[in-house]
C-alpha positions as protocol buffer text, in pm:
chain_id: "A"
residue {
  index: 1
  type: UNK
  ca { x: 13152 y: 7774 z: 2930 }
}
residue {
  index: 2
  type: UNK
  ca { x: 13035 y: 7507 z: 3162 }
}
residue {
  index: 3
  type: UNK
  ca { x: 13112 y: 7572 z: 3540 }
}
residue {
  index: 4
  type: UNK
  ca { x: 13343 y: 7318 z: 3762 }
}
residue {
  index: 5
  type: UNK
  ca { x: 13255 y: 7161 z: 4040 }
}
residue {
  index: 6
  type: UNK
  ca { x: 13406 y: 7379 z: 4280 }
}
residue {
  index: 7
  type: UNK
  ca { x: 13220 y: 7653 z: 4091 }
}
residue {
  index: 8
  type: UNK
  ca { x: 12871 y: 7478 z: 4135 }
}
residue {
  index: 9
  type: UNK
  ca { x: 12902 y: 7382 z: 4483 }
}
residue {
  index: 10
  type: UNK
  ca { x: 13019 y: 7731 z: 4601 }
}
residue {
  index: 11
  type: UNK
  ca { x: 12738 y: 7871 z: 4397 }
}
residue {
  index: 12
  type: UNK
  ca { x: 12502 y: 7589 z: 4605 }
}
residue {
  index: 13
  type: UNK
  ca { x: 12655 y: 7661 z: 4949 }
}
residue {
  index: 14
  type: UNK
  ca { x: 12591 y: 8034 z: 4918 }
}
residue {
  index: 15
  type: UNK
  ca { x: 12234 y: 8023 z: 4786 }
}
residue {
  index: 16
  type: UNK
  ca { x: 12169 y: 7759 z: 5092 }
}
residue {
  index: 17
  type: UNK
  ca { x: 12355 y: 7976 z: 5336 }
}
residue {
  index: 18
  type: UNK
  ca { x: 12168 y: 8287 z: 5227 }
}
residue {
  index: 19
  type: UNK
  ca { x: 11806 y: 8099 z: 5257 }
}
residue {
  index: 20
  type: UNK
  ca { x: 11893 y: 8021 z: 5585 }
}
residue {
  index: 21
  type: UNK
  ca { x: 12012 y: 8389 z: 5756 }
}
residue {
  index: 22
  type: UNK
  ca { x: 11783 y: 8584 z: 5533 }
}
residue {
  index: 23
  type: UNK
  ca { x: 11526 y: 8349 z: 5729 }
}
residue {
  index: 24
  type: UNK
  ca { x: 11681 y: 8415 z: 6074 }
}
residue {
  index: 25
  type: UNK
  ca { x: 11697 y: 8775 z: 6003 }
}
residue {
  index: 26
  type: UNK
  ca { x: 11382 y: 8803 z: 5885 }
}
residue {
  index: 27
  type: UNK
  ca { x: 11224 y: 8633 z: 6237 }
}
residue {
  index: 28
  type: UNK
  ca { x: 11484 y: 8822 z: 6438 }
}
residue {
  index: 29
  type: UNK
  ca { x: 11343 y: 9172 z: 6344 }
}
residue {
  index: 30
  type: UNK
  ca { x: 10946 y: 9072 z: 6266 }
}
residue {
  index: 31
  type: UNK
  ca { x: 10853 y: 8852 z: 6572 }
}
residue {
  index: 32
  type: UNK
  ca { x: 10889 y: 8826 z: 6938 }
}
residue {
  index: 33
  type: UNK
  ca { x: 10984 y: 8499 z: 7151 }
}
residue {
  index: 34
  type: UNK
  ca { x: 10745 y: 8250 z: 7156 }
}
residue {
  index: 35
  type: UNK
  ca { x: 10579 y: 8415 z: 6877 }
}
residue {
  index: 36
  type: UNK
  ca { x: 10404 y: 8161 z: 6581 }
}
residue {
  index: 37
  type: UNK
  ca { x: 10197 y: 8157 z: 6307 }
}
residue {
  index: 38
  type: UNK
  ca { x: 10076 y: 7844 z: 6075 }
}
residue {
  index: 39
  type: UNK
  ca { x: 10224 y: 7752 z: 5706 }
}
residue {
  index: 40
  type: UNK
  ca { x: 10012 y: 7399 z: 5689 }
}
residue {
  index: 41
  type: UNK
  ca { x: 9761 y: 7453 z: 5917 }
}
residue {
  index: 42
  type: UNK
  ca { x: 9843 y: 7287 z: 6287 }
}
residue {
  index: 43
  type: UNK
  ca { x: 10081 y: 7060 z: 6118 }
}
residue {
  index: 44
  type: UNK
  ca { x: 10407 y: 7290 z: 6013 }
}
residue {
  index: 45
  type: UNK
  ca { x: 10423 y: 7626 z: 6182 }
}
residue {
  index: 46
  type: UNK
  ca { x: 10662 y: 7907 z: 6209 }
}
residue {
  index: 47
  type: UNK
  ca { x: 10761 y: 7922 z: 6599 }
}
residue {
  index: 48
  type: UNK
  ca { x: 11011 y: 8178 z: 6715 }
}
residue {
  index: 49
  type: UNK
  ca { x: 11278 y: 8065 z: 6965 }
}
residue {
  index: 50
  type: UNK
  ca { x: 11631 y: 8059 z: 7019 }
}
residue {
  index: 51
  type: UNK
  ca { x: 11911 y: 7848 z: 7171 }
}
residue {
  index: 52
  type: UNK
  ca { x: 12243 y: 7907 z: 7319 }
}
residue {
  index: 53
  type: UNK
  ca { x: 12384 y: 7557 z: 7194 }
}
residue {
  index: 54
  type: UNK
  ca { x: 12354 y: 7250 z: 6996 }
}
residue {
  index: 55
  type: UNK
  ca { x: 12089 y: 7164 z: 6703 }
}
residue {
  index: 56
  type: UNK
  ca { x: 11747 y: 7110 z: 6772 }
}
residue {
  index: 57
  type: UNK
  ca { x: 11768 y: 7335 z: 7084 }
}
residue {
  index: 58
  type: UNK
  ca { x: 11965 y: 7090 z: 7271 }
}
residue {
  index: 59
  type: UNK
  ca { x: 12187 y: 7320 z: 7548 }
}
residue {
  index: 60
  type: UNK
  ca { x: 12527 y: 7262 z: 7587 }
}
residue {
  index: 61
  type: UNK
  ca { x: 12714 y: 7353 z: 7972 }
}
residue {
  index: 62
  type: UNK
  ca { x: 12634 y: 7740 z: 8021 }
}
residue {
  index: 63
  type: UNK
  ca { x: 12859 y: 8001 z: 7924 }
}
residue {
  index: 64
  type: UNK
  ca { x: 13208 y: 7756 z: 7915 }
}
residue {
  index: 65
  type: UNK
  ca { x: 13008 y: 7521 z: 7706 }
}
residue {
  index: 66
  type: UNK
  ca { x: 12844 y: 7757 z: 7496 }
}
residue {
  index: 67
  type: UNK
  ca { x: 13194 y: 7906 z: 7395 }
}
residue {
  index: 68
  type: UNK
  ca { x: 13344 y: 7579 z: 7401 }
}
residue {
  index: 69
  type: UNK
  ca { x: 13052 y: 7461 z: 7134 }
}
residue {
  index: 70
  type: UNK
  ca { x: 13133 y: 7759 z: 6874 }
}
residue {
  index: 71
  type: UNK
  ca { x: 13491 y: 7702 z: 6908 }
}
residue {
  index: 72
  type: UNK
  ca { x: 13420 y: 7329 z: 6783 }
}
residue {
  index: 73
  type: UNK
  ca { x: 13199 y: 7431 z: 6500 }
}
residue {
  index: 74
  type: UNK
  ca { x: 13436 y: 7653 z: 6386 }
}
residue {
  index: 75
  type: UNK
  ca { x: 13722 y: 7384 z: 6380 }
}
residue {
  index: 76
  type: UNK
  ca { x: 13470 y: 7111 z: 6243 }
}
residue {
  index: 77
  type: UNK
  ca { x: 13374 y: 7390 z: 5915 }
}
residue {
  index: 78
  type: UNK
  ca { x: 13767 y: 7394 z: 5867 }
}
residue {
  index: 79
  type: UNK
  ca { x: 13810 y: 7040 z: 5845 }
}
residue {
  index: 80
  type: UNK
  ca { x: 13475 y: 7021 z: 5616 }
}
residue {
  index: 81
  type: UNK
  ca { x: 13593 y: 7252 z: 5402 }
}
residue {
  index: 82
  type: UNK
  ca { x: 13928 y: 7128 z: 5346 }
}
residue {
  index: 83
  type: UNK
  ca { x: 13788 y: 6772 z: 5323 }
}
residue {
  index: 84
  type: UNK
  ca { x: 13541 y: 6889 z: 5104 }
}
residue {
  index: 85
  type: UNK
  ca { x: 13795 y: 7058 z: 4841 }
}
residue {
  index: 86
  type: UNK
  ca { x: 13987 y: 6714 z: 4834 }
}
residue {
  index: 87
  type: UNK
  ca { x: 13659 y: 6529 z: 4739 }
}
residue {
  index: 88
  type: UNK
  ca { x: 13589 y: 6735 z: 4444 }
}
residue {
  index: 89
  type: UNK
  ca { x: 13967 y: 6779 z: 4275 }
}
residue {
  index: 90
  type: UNK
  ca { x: 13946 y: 6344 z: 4274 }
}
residue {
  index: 91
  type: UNK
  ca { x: 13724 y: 6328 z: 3963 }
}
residue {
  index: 92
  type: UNK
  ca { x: 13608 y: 6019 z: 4073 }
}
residue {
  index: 93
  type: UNK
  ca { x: 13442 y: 6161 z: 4365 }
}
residue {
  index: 94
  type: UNK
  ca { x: 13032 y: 6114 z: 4315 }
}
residue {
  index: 95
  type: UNK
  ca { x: 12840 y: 6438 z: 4292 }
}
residue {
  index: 96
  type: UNK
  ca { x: 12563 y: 6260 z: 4550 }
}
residue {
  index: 97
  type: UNK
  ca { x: 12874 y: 6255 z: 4805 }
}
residue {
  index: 98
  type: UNK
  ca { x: 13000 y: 6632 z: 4704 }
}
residue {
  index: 99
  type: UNK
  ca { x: 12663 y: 6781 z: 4776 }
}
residue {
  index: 100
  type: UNK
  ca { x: 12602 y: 6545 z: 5109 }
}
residue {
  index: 101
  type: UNK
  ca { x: 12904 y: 6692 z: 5231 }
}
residue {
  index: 102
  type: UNK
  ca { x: 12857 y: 7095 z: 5110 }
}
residue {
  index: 103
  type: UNK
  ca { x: 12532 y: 7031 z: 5289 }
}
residue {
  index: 104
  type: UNK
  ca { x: 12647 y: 6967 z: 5648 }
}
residue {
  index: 105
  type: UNK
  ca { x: 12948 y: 7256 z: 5555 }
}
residue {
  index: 106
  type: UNK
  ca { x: 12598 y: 7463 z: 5540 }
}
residue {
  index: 107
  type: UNK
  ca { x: 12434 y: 7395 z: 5851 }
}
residue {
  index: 108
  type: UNK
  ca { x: 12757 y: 7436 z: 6057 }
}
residue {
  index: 109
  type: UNK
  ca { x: 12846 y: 7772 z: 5875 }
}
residue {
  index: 110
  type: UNK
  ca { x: 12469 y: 7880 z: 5949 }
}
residue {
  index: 111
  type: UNK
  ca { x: 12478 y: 7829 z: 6296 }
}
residue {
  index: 112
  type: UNK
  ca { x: 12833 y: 7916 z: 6297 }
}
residue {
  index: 113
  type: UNK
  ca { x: 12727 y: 8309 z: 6236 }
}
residue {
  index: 114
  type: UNK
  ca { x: 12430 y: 8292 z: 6447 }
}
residue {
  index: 115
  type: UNK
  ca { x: 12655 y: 8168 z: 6734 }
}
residue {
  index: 116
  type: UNK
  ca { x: 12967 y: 8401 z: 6661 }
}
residue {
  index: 117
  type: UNK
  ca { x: 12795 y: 8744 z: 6523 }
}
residue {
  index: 118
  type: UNK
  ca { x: 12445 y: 8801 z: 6611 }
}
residue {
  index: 119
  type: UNK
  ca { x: 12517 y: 8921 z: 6981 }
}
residue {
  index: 120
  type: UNK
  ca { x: 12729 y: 9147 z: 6804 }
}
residue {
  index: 121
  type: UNK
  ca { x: 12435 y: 9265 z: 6501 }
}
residue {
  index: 122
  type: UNK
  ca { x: 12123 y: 9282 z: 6685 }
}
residue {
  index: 123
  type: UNK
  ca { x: 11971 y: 9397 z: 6982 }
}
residue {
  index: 124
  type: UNK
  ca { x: 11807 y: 9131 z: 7208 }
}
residue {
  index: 125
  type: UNK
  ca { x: 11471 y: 8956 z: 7124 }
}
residue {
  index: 126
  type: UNK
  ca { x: 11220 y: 8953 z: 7423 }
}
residue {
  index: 127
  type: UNK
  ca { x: 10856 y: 8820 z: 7417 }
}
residue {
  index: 128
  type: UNK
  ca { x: 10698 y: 9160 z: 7402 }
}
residue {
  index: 129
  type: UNK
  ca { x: 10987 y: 9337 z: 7127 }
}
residue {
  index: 130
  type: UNK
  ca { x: 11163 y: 9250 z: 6838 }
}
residue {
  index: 131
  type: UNK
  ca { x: 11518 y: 9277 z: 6803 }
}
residue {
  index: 132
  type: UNK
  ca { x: 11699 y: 9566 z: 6586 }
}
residue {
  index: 133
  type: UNK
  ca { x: 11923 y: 9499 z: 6346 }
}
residue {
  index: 134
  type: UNK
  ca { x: 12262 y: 9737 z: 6424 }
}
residue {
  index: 135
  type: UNK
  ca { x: 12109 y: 9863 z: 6755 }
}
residue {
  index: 136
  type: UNK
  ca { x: 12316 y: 10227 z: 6831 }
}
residue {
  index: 137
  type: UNK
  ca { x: 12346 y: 10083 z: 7230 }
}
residue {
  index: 138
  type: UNK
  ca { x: 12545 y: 9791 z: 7052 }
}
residue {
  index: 139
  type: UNK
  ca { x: 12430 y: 9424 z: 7075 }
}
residue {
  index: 140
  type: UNK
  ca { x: 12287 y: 9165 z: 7299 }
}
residue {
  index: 141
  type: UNK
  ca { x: 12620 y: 8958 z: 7362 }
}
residue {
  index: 142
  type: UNK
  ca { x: 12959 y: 8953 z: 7262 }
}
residue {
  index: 143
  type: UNK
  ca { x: 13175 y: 8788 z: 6991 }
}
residue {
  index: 144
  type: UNK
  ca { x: 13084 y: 8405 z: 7026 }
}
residue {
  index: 145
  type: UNK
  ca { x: 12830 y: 8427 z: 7281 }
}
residue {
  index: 146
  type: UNK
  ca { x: 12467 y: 8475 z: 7001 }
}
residue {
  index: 147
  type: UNK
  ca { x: 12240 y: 8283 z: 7042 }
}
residue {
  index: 148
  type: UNK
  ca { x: 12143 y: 8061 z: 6725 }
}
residue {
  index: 149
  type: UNK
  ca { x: 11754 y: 8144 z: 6574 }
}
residue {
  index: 150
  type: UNK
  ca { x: 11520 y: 7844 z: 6545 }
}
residue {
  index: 151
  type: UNK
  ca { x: 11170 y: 7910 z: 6387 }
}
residue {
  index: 152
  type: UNK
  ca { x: 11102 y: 7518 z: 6221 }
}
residue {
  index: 153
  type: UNK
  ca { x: 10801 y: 7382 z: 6381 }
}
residue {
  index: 154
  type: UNK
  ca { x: 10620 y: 7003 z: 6260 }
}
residue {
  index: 155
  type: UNK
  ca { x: 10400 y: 6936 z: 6486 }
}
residue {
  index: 156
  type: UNK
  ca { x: 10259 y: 6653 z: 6294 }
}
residue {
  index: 157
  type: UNK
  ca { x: 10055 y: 6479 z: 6562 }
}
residue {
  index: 158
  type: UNK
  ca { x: 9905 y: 6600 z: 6864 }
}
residue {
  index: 159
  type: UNK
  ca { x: 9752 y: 6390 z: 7143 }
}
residue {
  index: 160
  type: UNK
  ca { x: 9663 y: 6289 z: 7490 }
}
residue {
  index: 161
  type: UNK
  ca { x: 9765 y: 5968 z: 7561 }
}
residue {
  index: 162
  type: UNK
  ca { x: 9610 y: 5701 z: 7723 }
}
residue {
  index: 163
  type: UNK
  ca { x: 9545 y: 5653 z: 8088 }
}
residue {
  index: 164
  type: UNK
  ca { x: 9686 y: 5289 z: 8042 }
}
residue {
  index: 165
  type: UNK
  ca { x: 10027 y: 5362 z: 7940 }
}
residue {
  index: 166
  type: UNK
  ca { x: 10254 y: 5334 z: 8225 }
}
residue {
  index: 167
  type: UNK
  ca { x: 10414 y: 5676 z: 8355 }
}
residue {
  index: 168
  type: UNK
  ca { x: 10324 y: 5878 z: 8081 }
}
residue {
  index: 169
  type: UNK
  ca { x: 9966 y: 5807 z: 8043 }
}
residue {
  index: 170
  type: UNK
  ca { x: 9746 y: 6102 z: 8026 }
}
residue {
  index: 171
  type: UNK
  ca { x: 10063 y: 6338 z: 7917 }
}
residue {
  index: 172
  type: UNK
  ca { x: 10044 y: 6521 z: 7663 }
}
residue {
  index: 173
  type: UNK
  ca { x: 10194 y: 6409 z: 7351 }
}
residue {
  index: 174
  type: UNK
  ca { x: 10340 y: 6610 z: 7024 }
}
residue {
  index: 175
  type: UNK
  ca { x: 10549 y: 6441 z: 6769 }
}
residue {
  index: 176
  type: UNK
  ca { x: 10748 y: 6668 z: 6603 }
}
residue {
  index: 177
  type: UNK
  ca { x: 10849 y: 6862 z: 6859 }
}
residue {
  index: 178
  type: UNK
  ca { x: 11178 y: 7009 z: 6810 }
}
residue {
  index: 179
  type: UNK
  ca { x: 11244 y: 7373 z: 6688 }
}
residue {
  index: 180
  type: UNK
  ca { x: 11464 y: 7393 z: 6445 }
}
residue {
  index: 181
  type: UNK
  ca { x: 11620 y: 7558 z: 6135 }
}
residue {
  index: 182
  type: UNK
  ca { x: 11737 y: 7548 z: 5777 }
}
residue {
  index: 183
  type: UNK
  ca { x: 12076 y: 7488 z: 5892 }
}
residue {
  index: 184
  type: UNK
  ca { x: 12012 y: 7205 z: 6108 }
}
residue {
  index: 185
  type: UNK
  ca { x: 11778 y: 7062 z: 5796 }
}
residue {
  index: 186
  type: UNK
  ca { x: 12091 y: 7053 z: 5609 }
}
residue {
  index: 187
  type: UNK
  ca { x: 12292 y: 6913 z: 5848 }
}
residue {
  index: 188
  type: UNK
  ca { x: 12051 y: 6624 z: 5885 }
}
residue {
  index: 189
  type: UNK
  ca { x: 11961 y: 6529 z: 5537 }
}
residue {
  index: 190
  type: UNK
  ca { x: 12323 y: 6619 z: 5448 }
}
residue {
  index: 191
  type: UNK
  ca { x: 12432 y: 6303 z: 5730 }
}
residue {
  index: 192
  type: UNK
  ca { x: 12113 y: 6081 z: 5635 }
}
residue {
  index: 193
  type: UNK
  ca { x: 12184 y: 6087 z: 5275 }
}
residue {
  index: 194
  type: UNK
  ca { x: 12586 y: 5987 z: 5281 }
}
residue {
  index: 195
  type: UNK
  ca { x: 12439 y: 5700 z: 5539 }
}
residue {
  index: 196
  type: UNK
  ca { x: 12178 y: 5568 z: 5341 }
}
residue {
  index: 197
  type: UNK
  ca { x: 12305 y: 5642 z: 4933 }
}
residue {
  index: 198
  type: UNK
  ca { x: 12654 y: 5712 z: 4971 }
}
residue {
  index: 199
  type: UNK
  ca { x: 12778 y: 5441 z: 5242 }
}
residue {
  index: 200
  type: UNK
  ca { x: 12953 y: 5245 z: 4981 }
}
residue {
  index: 201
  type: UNK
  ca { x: 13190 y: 5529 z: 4870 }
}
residue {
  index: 202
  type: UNK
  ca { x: 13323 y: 5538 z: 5217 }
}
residue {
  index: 203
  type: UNK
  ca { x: 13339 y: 5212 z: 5336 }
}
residue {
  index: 204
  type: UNK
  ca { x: 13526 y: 5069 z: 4961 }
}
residue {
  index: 205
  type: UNK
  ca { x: 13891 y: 5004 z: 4957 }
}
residue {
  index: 206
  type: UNK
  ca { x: 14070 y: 5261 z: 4711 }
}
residue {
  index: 207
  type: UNK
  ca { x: 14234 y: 5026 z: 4417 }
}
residue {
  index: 208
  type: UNK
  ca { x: 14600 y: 5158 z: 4553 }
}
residue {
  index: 209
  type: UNK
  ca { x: 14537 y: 4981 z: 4893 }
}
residue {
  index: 210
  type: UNK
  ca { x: 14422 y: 4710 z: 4766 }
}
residue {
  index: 211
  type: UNK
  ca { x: 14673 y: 4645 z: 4535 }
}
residue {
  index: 212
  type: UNK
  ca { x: 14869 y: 4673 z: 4843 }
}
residue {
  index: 213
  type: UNK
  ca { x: 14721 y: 4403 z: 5040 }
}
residue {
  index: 214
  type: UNK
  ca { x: 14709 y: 4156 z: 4723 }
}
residue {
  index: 215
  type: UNK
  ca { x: 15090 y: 4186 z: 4698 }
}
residue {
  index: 216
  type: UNK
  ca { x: 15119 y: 4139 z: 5111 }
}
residue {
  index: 217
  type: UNK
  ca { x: 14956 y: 3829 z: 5073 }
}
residue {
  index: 218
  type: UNK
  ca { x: 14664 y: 3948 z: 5288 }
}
């Protein structure tokens, strides 16, 4: 019996969602801050860090603003997901544009937990300890106040530049050199896909407003 859509796209949100805090868990309790080895040689390492706010390890106005941020996510999944279950009961809803959007519902659910439950799970990472996973003293922060994992690390090219370029010359230069994670992958390719493949589906008039303005006289 072949599986619906809903069916497939749960089953795709949870094997994404799992990749990315088996990941996270996996840093949390097997390196220390600032910690990194390489996957590709200098080019794509795994760097340990973490952030109290937005993706890419953008911050995001201290404690208010932290709380603030995962109160937003949380509201922003619920809208996903109930925009998300409205794409895929209108059969003539694209897969490209169902999986673009279970994609960014999977980098904000990922982030989500790091945000809301791992002060609660583990004990704090430090540059000379791991963390614990269920520490008996409790966790590192409360409810809402974790700190999201980022271990993602492209650091493609690496360079002095020149003396001649004003301001910066001589500076040091790395391009890639955010830290991220899979969740912030998905939300990214999830947003650059709909952009770039799936622009049409929601900039077209359905055929009921159209019909609409025809008869107006528009």
């Amino acid at each position: 019996m072949a599986l619906s859509r809903g069916k497939k796209i749960s089953i795709l949100v949870l094997l994404v969602l799992l990749a990315d805090q088996i990941s996270k868990i996996w840093i949390k309790t097997h390196m220390t801050l600032g910690q990194s080895f390489s996957v590709i040689g200098e080019w794509f390492r795994i760097y340990f860090i973490e952030n109290n706010g937005m993706a890419f390890g953008m911050q995001f106005g201290g404690l208010a603003g932290k709380l603030f941020l995962t109160l937003f996510r949380l509201v922003l999944a619920g809208f996903i997901i109930y925009y998300l279950n409205k794409l895929i009961k209108r059969k003539e809803t694209p897969w490209g544009v169902i999986v673009g959007v279970s994609m960014i519902l999977v980098g904000a659910a990922g982030n989500i937990f790091d945000s809301v439950f791992y002060g609660l799970i583990f004990s704090e990472s430090t540059f000379t300890q791991t963390a614990t996973l269920f520490p008996q003293g409790g966790g590192y922060a409360p409810l809402f106040f974790g700190k999201v994992v980022d271990m993602l690390y492209f650091p493609i090219v690496q360079t002095t530049l020149p003396e001649w370029i004003p301001f910066k010359g001589g500076e040091e230069f790395i391009f890639f050199r955010p830290i991220f994670n899979i969740a912030d992958s998905c939300v990214t390719i999830g947003v650059l896909y709909l952009i770039l493949f799936q622009r049409k589906f929601f900039t077209s008039v359905s055929p009921s407003a159209s019909a609409v303005k025809s008869e107006s006289g528009s």
